[in-house]
Backbone as a ProteinNet text record, in pm:
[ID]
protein_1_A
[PRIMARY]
XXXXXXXXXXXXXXXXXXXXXXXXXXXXXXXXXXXXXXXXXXXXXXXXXXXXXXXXXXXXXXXXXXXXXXXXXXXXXXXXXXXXXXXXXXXXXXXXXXXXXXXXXXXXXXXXXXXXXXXXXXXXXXXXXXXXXXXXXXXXXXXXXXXXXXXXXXXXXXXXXXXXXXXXXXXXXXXXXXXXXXXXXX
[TERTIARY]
-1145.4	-1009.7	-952.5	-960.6	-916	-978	-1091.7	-1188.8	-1135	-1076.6	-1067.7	-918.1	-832.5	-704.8	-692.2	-754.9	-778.1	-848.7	-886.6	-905.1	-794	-746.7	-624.1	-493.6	-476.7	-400.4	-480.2	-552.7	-627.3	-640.3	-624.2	-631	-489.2	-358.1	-216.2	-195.8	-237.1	-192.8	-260.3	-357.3	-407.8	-516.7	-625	-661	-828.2	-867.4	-983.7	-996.4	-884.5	-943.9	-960.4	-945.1	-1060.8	-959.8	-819.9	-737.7	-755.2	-730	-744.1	-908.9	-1010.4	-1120.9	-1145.8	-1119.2	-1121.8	-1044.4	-943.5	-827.1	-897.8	-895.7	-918.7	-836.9	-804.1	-685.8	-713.2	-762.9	-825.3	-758.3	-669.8	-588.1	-486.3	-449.2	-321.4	-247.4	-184.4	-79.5	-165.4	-119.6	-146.7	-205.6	-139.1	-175.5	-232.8	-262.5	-349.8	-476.3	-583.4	-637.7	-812.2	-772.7	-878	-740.2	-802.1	-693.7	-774.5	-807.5	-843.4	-866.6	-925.8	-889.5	-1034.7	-1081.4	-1250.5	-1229.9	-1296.3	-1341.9	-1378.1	-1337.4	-1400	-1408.8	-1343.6	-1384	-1321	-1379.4	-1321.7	-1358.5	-1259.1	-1226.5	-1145.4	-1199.7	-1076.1	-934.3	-810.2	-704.1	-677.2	-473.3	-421.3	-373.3	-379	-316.5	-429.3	-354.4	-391.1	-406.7	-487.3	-447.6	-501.5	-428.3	-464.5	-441.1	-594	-557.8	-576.6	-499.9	-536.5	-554.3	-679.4	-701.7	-669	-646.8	-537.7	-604.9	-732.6	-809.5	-957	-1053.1	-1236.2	-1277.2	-1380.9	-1456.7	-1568.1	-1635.3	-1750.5	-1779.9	-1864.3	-1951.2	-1939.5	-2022.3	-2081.8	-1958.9	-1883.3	-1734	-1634.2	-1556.2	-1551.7	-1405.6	-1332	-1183.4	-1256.2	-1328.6	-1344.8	-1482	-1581.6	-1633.9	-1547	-1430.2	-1283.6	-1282.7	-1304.2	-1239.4	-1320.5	-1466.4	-1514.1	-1604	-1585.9	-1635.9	-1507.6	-1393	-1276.8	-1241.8	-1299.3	-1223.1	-1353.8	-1475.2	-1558.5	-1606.3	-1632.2	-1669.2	-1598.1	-1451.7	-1358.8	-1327.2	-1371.3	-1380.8	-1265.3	-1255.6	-1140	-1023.6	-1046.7	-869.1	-837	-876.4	-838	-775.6	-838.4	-741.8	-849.2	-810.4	-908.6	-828.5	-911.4	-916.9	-949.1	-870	-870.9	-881.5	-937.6	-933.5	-893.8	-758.5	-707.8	-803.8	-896.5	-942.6	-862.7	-787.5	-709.9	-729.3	-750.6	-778	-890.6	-980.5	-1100.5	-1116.2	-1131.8	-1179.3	-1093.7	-1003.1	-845.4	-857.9	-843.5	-871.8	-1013.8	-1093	-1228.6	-1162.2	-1092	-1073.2	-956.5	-890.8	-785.5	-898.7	-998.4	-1074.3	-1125.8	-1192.6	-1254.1	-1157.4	-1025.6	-926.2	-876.6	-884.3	-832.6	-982	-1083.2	-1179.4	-1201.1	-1174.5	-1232.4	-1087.9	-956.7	-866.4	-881.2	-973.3	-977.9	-1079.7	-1154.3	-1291.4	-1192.3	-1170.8	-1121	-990.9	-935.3	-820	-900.6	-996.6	-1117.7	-1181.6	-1195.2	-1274.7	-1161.7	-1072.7	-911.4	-899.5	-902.3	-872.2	-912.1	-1064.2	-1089.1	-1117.8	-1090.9	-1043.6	-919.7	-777.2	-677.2	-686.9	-763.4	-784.1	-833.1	-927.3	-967.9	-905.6	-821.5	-741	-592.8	-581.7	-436.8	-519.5	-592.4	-658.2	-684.5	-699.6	-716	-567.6	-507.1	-397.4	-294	-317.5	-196.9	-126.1	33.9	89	137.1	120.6	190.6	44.1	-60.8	-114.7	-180.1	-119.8	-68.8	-2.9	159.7	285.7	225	146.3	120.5	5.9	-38.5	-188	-110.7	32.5	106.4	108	210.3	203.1	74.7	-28.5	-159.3	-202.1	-176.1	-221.8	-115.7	-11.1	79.9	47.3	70.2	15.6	-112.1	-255.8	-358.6	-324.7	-261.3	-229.8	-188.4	-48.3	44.8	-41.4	-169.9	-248.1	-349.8	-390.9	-517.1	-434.3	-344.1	-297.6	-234.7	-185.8	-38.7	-59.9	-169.6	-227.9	-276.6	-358	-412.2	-293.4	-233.4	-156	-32.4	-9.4	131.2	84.6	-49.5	-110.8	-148.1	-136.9	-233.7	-95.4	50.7	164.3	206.9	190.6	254.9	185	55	-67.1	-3.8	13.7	71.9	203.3	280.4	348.9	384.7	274	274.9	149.1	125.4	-9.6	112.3	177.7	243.3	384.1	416.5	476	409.2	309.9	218.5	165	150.8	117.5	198.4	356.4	476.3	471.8	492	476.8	371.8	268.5	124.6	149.8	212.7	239.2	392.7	465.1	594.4	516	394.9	348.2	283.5	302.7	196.1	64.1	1.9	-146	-251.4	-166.2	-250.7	-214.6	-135.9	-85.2	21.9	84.1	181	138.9	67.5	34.1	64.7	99	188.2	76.4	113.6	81.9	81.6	-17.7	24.6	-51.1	24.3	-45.8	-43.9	-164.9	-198.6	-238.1	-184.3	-256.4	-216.9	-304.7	-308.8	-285.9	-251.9	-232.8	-146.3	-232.5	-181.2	-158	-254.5	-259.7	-146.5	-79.2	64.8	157.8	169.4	283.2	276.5	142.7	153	185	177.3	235.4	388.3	462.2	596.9	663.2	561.3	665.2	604.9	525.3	532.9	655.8
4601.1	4607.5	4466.2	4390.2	4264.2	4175.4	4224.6	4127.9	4173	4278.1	4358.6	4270.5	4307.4	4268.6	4099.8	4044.7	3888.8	3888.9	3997.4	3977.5	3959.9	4077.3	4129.5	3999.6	3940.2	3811	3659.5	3661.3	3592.8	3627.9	3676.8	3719.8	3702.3	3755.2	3763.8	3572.5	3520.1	3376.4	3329.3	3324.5	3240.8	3142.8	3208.5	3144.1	3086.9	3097.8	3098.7	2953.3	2896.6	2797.3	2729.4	2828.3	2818.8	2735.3	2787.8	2724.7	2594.3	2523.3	2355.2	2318.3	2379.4	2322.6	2310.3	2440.8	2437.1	2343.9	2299.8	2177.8	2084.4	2007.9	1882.6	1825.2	1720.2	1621.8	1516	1521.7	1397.2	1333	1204.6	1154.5	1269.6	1353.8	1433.5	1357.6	1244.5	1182	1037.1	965.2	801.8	691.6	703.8	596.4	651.6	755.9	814.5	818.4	758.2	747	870.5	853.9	922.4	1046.9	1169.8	1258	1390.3	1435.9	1552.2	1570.8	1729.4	1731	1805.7	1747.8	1760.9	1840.8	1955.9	2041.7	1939.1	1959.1	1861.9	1956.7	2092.9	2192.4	2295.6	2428.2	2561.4	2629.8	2710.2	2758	2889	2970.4	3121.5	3038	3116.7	3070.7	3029	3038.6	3042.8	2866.7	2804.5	2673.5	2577.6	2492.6	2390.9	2231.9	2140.5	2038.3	1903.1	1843.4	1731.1	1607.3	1551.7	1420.2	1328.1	1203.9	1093.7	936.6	886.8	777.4	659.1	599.2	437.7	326.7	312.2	219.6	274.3	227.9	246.2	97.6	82.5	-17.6	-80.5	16.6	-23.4	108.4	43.9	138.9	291.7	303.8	417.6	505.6	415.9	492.3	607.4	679.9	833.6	871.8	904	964.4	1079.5	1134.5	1264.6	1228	1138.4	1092.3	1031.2	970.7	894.9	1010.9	1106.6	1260.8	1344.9	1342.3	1455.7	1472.7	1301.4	1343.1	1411.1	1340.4	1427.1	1542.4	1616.3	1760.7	1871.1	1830.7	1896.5	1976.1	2066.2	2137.3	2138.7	2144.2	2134	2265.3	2331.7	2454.5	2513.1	2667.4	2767.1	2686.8	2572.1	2481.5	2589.6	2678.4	2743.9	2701.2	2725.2	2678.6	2582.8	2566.6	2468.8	2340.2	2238.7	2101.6	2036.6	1953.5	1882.9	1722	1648.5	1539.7	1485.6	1426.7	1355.6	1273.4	1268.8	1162	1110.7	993.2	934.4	777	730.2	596.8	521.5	612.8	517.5	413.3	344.5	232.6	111.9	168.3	84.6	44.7	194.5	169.6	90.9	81	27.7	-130.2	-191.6	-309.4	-393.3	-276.1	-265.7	-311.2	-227.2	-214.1	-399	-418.2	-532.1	-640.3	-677.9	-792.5	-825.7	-652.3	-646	-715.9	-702.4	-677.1	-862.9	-900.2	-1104.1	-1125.5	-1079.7	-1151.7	-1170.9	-1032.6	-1069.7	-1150.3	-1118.5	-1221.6	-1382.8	-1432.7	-1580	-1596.4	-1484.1	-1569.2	-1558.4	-1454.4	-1509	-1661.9	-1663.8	-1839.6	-1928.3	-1892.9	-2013.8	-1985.7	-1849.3	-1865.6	-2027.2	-2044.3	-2110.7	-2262	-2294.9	-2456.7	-2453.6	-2383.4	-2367.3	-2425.4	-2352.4	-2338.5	-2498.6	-2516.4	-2624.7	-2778.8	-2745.6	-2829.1	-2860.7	-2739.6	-2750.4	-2807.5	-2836.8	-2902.9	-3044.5	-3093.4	-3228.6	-3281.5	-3233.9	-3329.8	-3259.2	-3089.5	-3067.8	-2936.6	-2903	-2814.1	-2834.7	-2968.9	-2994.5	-2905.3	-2948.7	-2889.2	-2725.7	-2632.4	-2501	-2510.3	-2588.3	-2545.2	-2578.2	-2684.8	-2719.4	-2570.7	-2536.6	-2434.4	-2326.2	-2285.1	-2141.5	-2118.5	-2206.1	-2211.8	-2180.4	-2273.2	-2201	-2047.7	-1972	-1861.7	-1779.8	-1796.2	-1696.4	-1714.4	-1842.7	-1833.8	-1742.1	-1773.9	-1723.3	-1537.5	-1512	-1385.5	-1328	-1369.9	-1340.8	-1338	-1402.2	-1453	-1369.7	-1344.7	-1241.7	-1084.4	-1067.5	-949.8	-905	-958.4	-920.8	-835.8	-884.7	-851.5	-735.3	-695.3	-539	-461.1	-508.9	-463.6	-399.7	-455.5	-398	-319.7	-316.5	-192	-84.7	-63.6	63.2	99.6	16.6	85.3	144.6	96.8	171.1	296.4	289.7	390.4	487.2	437.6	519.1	630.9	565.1	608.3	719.1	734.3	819.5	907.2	896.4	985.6	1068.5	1031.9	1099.1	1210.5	1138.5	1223.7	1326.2	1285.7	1392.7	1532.7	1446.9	1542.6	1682.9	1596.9	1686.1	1782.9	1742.1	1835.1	1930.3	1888.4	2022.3	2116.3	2066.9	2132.6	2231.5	2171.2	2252.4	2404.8	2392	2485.7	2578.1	2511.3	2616.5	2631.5	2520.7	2585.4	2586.5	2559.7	2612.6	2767.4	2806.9	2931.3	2926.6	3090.9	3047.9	3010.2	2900.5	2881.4	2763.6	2730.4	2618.3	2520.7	2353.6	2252	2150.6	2079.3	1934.3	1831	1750.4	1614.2	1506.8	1421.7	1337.7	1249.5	1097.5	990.5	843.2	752.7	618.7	511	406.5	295.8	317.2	328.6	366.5	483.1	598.3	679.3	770.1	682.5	738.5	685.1	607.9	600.1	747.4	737.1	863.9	1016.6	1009.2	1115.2	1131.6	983.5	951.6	1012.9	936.6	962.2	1128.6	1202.6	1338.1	1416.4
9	-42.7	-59	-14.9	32.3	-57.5	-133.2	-231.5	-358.8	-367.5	-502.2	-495.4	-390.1	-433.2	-475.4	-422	-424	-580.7	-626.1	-765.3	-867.9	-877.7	-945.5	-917.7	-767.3	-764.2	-861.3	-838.7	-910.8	-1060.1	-1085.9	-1247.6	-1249.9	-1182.9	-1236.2	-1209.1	-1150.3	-1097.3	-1173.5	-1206.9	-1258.1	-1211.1	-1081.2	-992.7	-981.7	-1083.7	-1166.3	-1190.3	-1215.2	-1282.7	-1419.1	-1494.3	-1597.5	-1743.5	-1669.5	-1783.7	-1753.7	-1654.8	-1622.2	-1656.5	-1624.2	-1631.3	-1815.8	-1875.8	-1992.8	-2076.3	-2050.7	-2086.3	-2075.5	-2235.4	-2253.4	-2334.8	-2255.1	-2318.3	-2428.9	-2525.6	-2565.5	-2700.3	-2706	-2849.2	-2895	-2792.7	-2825.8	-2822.4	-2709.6	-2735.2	-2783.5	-2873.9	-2931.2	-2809.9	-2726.9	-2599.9	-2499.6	-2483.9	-2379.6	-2445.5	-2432.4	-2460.7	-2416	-2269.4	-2155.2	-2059.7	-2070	-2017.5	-1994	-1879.9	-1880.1	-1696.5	-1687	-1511.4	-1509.7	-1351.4	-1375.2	-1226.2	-1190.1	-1101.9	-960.5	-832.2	-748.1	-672.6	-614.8	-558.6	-558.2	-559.3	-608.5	-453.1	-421.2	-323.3	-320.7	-277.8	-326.1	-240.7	-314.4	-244.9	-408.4	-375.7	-431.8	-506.1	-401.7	-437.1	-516.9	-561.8	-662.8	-596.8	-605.5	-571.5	-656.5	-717.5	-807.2	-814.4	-793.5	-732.5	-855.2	-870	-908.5	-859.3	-902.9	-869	-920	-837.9	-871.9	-903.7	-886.2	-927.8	-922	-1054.3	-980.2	-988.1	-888	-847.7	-919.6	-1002	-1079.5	-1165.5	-1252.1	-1378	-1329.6	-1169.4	-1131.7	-1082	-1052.6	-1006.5	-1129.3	-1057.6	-1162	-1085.2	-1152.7	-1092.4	-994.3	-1018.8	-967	-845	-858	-727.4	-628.7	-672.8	-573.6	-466.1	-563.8	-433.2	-396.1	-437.7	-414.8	-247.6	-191.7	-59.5	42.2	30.7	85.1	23.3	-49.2	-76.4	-89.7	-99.9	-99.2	62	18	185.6	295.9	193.5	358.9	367.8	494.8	563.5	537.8	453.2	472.3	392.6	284.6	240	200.7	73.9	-7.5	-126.5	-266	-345.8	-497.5	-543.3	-610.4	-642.5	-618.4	-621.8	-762.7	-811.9	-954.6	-948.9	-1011.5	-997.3	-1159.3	-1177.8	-1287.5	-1357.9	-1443.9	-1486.1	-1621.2	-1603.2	-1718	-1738.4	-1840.7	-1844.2	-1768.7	-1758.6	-1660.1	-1713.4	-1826.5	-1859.6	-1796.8	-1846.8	-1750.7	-1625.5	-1531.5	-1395	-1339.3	-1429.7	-1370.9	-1404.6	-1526.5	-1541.9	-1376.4	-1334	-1279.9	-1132.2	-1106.4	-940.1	-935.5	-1054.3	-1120.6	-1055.7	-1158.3	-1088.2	-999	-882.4	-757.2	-691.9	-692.9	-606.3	-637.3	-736.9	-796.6	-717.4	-696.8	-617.4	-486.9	-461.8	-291.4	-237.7	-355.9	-331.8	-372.5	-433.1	-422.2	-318.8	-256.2	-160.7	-60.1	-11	88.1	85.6	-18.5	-18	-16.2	-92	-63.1	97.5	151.4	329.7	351.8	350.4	415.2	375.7	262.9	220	268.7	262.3	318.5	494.2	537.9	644.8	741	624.6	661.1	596.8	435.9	439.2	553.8	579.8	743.2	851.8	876.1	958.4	956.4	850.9	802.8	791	647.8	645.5	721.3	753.2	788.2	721.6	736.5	729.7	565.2	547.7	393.5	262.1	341.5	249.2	211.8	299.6	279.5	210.6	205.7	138.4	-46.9	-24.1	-159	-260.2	-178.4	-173.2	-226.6	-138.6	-176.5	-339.8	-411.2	-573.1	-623.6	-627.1	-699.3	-667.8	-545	-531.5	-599.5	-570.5	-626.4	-811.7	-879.5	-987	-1058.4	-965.6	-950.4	-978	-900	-895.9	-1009.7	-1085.7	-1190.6	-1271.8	-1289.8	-1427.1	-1438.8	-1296.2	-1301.9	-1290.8	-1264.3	-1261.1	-1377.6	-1371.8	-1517	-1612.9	-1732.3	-1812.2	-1745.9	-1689.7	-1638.5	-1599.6	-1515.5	-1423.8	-1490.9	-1592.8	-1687	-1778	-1836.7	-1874	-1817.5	-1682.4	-1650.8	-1575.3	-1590.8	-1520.3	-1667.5	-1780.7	-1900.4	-1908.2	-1878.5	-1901	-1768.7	-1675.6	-1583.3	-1571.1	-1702.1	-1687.3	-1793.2	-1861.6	-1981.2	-1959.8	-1847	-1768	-1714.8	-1601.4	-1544.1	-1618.3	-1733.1	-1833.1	-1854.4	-1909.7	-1985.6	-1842.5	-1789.2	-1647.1	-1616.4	-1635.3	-1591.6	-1704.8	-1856.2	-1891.6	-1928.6	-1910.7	-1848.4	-1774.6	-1620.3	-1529.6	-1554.1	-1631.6	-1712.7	-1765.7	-1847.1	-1904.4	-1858.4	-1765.5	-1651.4	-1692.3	-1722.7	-1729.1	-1611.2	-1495	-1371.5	-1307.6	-1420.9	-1414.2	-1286.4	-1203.3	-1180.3	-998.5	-989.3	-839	-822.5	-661.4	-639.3	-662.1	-663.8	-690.9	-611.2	-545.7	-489.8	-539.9	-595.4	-610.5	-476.9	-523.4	-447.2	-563.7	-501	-578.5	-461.7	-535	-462.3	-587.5	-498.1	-631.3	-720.3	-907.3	-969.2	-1029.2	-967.4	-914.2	-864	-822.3	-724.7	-791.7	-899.2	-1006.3	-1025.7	-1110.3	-1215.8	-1126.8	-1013.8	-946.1	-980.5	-939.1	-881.1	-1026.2	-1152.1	-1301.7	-1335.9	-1247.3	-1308.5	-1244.8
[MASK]
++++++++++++++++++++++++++++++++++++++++++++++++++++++++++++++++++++++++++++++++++++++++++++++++++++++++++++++++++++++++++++++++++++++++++++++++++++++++++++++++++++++++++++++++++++++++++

């Protein structure tokens, strides 16, 4: 009884799936370029959960590998699990500038480190300007793209979720980074 009725809710809710998996977003809107929601785990149960990722790290990296060791095989969640994939090309340029910044203020640590040692405290104060520069220059350019991109992800998001095409079952997003713009502007 309990399998049958979990049918019939599932069919009236909408709990299948099949409308989000089947949804593909692709050059509907002009600047979205990458838009669609990829399966990371299906679970009977009513709820929805859709994550997006704020930055990838490399080639092999995937909105939907970001999540699939935390949401896969988690005992009894219930619900099926979505992973946002929007703008990967972006976000991979985005993991890229973060990952060369931390790698060079690591190596500035320690000329820093070892210039305050030699002459002193003056030559930190002098050191501060180039990094903050460093930053603005390597960031900017990415960084003000994948917040515009962000923010017309998260539009577009809201109104998906307006339409209900996860049918009528509740929703939680999750995101990181930029990721969690596009939450904040859905």
């Amino acid at each position: 009884v309990a399998v049958a009725s979990f049918g019939v809710v599932a069919g009236v809710f909408g709990a299948t799936g099949a409308g989000m998996v089947g949804y593909r977003m692709v050059r509907r809107t002009a600047d979205l370029q990458d838009f669609a929601f990829d399966l990371v785990d299906s679970s009977e149960g009513l709820p929805v959960t859709i994550c997006v990722a704020g930055w990838l790290l490399d080639e092999g990296d995937s909105c939907w590998g970001v999540w699939d060791a935390a949401l896969r095989d988690v005992g009894n969640d219930g619900g099926d699990a979505f992973a946002l994939r929007w703008e990967s090309h972006e976000l991979r340029r985005m993991g890229k500038v973060l990952s060369e910044y931390i790698r060079q203020q690591a190596s500035s640590f320690g000329v820093t480190a070892v210039g305050n040692a030699v002459v002193g405290t003056a030559f930190g104060l002098l050191n501060l300007p180039r990094a903050i520069i460093s930053l603005t220059t390597m960031i900017d350019n990415t960084w003000a793209l994948c917040q515009l991109r962000s923010d017309l992800a998260g539009a577009h998001l809201a109104s998906l979720l307006s339409e209900r095409i996860q049918g009528n079952r509740p929703v939680t997003l999750v995101g990181f980074g930029m990721g969690a713009r596009v939450v904040i502007q859905c």
